[in-house]
C-alpha positions in Angstrom: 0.0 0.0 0.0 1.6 3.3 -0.8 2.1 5.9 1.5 3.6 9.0 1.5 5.2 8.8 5.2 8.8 8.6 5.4 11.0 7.8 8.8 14.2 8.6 8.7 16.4 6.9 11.5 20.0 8.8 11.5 23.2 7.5 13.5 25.5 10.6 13.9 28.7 11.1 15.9 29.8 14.6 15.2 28.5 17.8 13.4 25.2 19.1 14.5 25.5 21.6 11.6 25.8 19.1 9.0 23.3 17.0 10.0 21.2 20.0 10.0 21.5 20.6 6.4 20.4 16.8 5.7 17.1 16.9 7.4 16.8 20.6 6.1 17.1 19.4 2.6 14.9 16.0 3.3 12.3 17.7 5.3 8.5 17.9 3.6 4.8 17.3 5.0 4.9 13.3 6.4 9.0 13.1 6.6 10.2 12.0 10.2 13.7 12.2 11.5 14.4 10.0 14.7 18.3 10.5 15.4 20.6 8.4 17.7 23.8 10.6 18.8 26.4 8.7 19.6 26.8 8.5 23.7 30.2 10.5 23.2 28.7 13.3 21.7 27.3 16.1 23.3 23.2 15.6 22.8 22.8 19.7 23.8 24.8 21.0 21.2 23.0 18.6 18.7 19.3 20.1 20.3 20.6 23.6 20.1 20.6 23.7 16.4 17.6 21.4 15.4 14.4 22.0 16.3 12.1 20.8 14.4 8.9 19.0 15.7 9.3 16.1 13.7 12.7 15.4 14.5 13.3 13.6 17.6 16.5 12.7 19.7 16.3 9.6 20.8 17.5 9.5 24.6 18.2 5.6 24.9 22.0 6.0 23.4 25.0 3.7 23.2 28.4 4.4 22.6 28.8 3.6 19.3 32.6 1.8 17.9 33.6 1.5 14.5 33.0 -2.0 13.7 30.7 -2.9 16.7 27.8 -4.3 17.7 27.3 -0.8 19.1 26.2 0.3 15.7 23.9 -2.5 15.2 22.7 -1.6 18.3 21.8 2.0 17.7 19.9 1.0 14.3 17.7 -1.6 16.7 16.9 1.5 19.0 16.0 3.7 16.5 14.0 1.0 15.2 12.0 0.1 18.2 11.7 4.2 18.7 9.8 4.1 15.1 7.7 1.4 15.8 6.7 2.8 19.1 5.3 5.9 17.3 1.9 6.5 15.5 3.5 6.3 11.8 3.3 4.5 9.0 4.6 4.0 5.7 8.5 2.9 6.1 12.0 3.6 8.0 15.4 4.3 5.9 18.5 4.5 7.8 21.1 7.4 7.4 23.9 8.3 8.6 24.9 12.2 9.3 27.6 12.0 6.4 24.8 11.1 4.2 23.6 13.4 1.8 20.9 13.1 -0.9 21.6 13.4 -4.7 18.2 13.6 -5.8 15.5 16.0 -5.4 13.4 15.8 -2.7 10.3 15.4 -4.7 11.8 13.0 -6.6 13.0 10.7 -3.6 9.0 11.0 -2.1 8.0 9.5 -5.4 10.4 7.2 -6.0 9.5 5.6 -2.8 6.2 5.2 -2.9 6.1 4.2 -6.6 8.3 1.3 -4.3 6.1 1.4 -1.3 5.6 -2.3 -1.7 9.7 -3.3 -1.7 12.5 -3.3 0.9 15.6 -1.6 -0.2 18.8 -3.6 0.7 21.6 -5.6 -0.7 22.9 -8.7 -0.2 24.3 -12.1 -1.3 21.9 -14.9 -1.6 24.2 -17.5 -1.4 25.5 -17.5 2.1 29.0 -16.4 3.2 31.7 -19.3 2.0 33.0 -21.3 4.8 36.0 -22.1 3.2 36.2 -17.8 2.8 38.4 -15.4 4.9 35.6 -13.4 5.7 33.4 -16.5 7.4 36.9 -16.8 9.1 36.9 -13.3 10.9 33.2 -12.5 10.9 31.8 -15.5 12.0 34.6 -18.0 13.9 36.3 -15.3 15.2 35.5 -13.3 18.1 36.4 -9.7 18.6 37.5 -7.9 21.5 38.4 -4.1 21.7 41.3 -3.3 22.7 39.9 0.8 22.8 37.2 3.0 21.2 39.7 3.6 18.3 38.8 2.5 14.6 40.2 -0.7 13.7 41.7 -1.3 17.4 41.0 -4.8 18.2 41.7 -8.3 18.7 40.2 -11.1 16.9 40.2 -14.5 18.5 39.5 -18.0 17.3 38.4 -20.3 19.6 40.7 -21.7 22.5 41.8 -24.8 20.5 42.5 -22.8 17.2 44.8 -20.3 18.8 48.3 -19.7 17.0 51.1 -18.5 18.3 50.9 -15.1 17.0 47.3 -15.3 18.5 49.1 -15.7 22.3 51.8 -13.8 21.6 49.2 -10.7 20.9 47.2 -11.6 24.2 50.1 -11.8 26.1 51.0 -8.2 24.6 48.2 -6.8 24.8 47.2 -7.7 28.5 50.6 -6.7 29.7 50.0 -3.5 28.7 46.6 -3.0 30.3 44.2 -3.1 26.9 43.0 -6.8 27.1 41.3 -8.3 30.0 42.3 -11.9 29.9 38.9 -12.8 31.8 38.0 -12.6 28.1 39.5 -15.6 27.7 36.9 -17.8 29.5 34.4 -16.7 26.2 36.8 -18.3 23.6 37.3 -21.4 25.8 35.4 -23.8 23.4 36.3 -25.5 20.0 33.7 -24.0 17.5 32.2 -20.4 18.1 28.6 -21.3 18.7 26.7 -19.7 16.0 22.6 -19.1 16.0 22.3 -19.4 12.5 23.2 -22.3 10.1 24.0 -20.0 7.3 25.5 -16.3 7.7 24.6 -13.5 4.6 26.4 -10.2 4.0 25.5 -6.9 2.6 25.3 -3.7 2.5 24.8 -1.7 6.2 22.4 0.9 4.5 18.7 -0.3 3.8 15.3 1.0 3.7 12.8 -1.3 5.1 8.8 -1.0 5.0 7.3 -0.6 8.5 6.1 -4.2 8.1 9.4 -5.9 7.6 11.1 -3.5 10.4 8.3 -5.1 12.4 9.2 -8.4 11.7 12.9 -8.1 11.9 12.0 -6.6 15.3 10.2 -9.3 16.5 12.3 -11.8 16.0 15.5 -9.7 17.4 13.1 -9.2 20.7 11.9 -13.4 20.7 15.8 -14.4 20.3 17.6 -11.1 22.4 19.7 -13.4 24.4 21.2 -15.1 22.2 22.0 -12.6 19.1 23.0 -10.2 21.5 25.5 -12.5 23.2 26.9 -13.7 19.4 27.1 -10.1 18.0 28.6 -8.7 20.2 31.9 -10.0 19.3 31.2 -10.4 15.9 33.1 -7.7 13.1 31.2 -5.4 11.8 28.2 -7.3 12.5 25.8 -4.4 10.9 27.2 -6.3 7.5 25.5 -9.1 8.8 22.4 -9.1 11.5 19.7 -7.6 9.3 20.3 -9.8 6.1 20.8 -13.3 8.0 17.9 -12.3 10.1 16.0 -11.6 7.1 16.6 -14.5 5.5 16.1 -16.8 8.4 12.6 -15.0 8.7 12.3 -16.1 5.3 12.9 -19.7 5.8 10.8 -19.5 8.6 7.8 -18.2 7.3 8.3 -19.3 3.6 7.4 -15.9 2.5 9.9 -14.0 0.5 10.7 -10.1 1.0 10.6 -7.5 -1.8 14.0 -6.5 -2.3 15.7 -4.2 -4.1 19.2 -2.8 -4.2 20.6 0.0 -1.5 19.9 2.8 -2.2 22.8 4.6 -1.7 25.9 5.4 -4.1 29.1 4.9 -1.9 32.4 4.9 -4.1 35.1 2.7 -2.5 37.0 2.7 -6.0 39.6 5.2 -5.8 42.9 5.2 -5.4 45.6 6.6 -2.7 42.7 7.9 -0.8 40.7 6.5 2.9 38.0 4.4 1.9 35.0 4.9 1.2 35.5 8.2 -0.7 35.0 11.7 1.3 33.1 13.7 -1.7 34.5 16.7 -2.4 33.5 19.7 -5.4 35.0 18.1 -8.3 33.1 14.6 -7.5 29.6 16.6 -8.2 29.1 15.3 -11.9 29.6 11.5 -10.3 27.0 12.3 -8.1 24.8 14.0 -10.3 25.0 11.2 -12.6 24.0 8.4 -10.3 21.8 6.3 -11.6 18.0 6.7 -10.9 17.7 4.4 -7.8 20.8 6.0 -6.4 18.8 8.7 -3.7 22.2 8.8 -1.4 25.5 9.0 -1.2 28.0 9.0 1.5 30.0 10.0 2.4 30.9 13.5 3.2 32.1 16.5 5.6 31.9 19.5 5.9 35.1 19.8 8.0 36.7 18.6 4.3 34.6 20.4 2.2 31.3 22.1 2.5 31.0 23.4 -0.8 30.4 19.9 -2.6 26.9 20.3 -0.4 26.1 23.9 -1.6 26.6 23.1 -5.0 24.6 19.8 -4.9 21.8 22.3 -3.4 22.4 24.5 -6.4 21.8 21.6 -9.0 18.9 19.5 -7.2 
């Protein structure tokens, strides 16, 4: 059923004015913003700048890592503050170094000429055991070693540990940044998984309200258990919403509606931090997107503002 009532749910861990200018640019009659600001962040200075009745702060916060459950976390909150609320229509998650690349008009219609699809991308054949990435996303456990990007430890189990593997715990608890009580978690010969098969995709989706309900549901029926697996699983927002969809599917035996993300992120460049900051001279790749490309991400303003003024001039 189409419906002209969008919910945006933003994670954001810096820049109040920035993420200003997003909802500014988003914001129409039936558009909802519901924004979780990363515990670290001062909230106030986040308030102090937006206003606007239909954006609200969610208070319920977590302090959010790169590559943590944390940021799984945050989407889960956001999601149960959605479904909480008298709204309909469907929930797209954000980030604050999001920006759209279509006009607004154009992104209300395109999504409810879609009202009846889910917007996310991943594999359907399930994540190769035999692969690397089955290795360190779902054997492996992670531990952070701080709230720094990329500052961890990953773990097999006890009986899979190499030398290198002690060699780093003995290191690293020496000097303070691993609690070897975390040891007693790893002490097992296969990392119990919940699923039977893992999926991976894209960490940027727009769901209906129905299939945020569902994914909801089953998240609150299993808690326990996901929470105690994800936890310590790497960048688990790659993950939880596209095995959990397809285990809802095999459950139920109904498929979802999917279509591709619909966000343009360019990790192709060269000598530069992936994915790509946008800057002024990236505006023609933007522009020319293709037509189910409403995002991209990401940028700053700290970098470069201008790329956002001049999108404004051309959409």
């Amino acid at each position: 059923m189409q419906s002209d009532y969008n919910n945006y749910i933003i994670t954001v861990h810096k820049s109040p004015t920035q993420l200003k200018r997003l909802i500014d640019k988003l914001d129409a009659p039936n558009q909802f913003f519901y924004i979780h600001v990363d515990l670290k962040a001062d909230l106030d200075s986040f308030k102090n700048v937006i206003s606007q009745k239909n954006v609200y702060f969610i208070p319920d916060r977590v302090n959010c890592i790169w590559g943590d459950y944390s940021l799984t976390q945050a989407a889960l909150k956001l999601i149960k503050k959605v479904l909480n609320s008298e709204t309909k229509g469907r929930m797209t998650l954000l980030s604050g170094q999001d920006y759209p690349i279509k006009p607004t008009v154009y992104i209300n219609d395109f999504l409810q000429q879609y009202a009846d699809y889910d917007f996310i991308s991943y594999t359907l054949d399930p994540v190769d055991e035999q692969s690397e990435l089955y290795l360190s996303r779902v054997k492996k456990y992670k531990f952070n070693l701080s709230e720094r990007k990329k500052d961890y430890l990953l773990l097999p189990p006890l009986f899979d540990l190499t030398k290198r593997d002690i060699k780093k715990v003995i290191g690293n608890t020496f000097n303070g940044r691993f609690n070897p009580i975390h040891l007693k978690e790893i002490f097992t010969r296969n990392r119990k998984s919940p699923f039977a098969n893992h999926y991976k995709g894209s960490n940027w989706w727009s769901f209906q309200l129905s299939t945020a309900q569902k994914i909801f549901d089953y998240y609150t029926k299993h808690q326990s258990i996901l929470d105690t697996y994800y936890r310590r699983t790497l960048i688990s927002d790659e993950l939880f919403f596209h095995t959990l969809l397809r285990q809802i599917e095999k459950e139920s035996g109904s498929p979802f509606n999917t279509l591709p993300y619909l966000h343009f992120v360019d990790w192709s460049k060269k000598n530069v931090p992936l994915p790509v900051t946008f800057r002024k001279e990236d505006l023609n790749l933007l522009l020319n997107q293709p037509e189910d490309k409403l995002f991209a991400r990401k940028f700053d303003i700290d970098e470069d503002e201008e790329i956002l003024d001049l999108l404004d001039d051309h959409l």
